[in-house]
N, C-alpha and C positions, 0 to 999 in steps of 0.2 A: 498770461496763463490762467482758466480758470481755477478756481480753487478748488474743485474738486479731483482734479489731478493731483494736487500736493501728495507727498509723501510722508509721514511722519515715521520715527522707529518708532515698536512698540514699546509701552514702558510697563515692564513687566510688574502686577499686582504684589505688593508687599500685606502684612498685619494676619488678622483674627479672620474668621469667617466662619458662620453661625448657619444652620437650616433650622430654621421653624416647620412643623409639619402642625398644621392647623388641620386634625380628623379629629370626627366625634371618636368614631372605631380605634384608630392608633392610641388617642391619648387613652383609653380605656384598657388596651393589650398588654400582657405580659411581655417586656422584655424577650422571651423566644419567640412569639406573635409578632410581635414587632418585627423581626430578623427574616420572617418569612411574611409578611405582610408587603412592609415597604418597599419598594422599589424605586424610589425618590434618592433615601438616603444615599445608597451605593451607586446612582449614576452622578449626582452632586458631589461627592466624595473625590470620585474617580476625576472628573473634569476639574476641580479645585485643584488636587496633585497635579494635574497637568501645566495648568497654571503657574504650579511653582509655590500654590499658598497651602502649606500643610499644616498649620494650626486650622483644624474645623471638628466642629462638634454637630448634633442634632439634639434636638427638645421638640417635644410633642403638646399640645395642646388643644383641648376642645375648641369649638367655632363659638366662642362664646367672646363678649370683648374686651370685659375686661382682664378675660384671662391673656388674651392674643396680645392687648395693649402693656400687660407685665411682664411676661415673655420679652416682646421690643426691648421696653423700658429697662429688663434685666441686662440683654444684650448691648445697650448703650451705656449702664455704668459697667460692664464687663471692658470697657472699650475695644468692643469688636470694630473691624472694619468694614466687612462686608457682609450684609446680613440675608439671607436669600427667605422668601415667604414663602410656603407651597400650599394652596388651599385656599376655602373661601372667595375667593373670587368672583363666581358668578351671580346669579341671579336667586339662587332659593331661598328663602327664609333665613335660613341658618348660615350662608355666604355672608360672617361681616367685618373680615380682614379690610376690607378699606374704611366702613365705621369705624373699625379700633385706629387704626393705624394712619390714616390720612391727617388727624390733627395731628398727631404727634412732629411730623414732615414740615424743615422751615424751607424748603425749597421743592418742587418737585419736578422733575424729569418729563415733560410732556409728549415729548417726541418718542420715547419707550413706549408709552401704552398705546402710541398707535401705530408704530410699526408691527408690535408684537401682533395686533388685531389685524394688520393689512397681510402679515405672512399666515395667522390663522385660517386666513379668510381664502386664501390660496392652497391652503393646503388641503384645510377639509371645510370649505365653503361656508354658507352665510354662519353656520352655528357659531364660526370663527369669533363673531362679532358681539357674540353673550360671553363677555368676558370682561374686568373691570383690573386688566392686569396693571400695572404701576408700578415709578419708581421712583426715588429721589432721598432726597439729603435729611440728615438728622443729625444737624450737631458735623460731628468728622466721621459719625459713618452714613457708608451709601446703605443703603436697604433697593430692596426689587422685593413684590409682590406678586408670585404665579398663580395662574391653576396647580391643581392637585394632581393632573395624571402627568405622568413621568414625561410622556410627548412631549408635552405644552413648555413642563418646567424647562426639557433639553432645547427648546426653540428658544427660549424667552434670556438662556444663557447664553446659545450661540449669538444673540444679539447683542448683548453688554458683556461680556467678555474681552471681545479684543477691544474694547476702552475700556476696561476695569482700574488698568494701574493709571490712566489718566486721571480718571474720577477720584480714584482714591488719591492721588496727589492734589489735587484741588482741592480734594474735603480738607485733607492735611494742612496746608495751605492756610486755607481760610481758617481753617480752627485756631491756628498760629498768629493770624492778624487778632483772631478778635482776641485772644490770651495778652498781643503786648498791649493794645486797647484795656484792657483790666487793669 
């Protein structure tokens, strides 16, 4: 039987879950700004509850790195588990969520940033492929890095979602081996 037939149950997402929103504009907005601004938060929100993981919060941060790389670094002694990126991503100048954030990463997910790019690329063609989306492991939590427009983010979910509570058992997992190692 190949293996791509297998069936697994799903194993439903447990822990924390964090959305960073890396805008010059949002980190600068009032609180009411923000409410009518974003669009990210309340569709992330909504699909976490879905999920089943209702500890989530948002923070906003300029596209600057070391601010994006303190942010991370806050969310991983918070011991989030799931931490979602929105922004920064592409190509301009001021896109440097994967400068900040890719050393931090002791594993990373390679299969994520090209799937995300090969359904981009279908959906709304080559632009699909100006994108440096990413994901992978830090420690026991997973992190994912999207684009900034709400599209992108709800594609880049539907993709790691239904392995969410896998990954996050594996991050669990390994954190566990390397803690009796200590």
């Amino acid at each position: 039987m190949p293996w791509g037939n297998k069936s697994h149950d799903p194993i439903p997402p447990t822990g924390t879950a964090r959305l960073i929103v890396v805008s010059d504009t949002l980190s600068s907005a009032s609180s009411e700004q923000r409410v009518l601004l974003d669009k990210t938060w309340p569709l992330v929100k909504s699909l976490l509850n879905e999920m089943g993981m209702r500890e989530a919060k948002v923070e906003y941060v300029a596209d600057e790195v070391m601010g994006i790389r303190s942010k991370v670094l806050q969310a991983f002694q918070d011991d989030v588990s799931f931490l979602i990126i929105s922004g920064g991503t592409g190509f301009s100048p001021r896109d440097l969520t994967p400068e900040a954030v890719k050393p931090l990463i002791d594993r990373e997910l390679e299969g994520f940033g090209e799937e995300f790019r090969r359904r981009s690329v279908d959906t709304i063609g080559s632009k699909g492929l100006i994108s440096r989306a990413f994901a992978g492991f830090m420690g026991s939590m997973f992190l994912v890095a999207l684009p900034g427009n709400p599209k992108a983010v709800q594609l880049g979910l539907e993709i790691i979602l239904p392995v969410l509570g896998h990954l996050l058992k594996l991050a669990r997992n390994q954190n566990e081996k390397q803690n009796e190692n200590t």
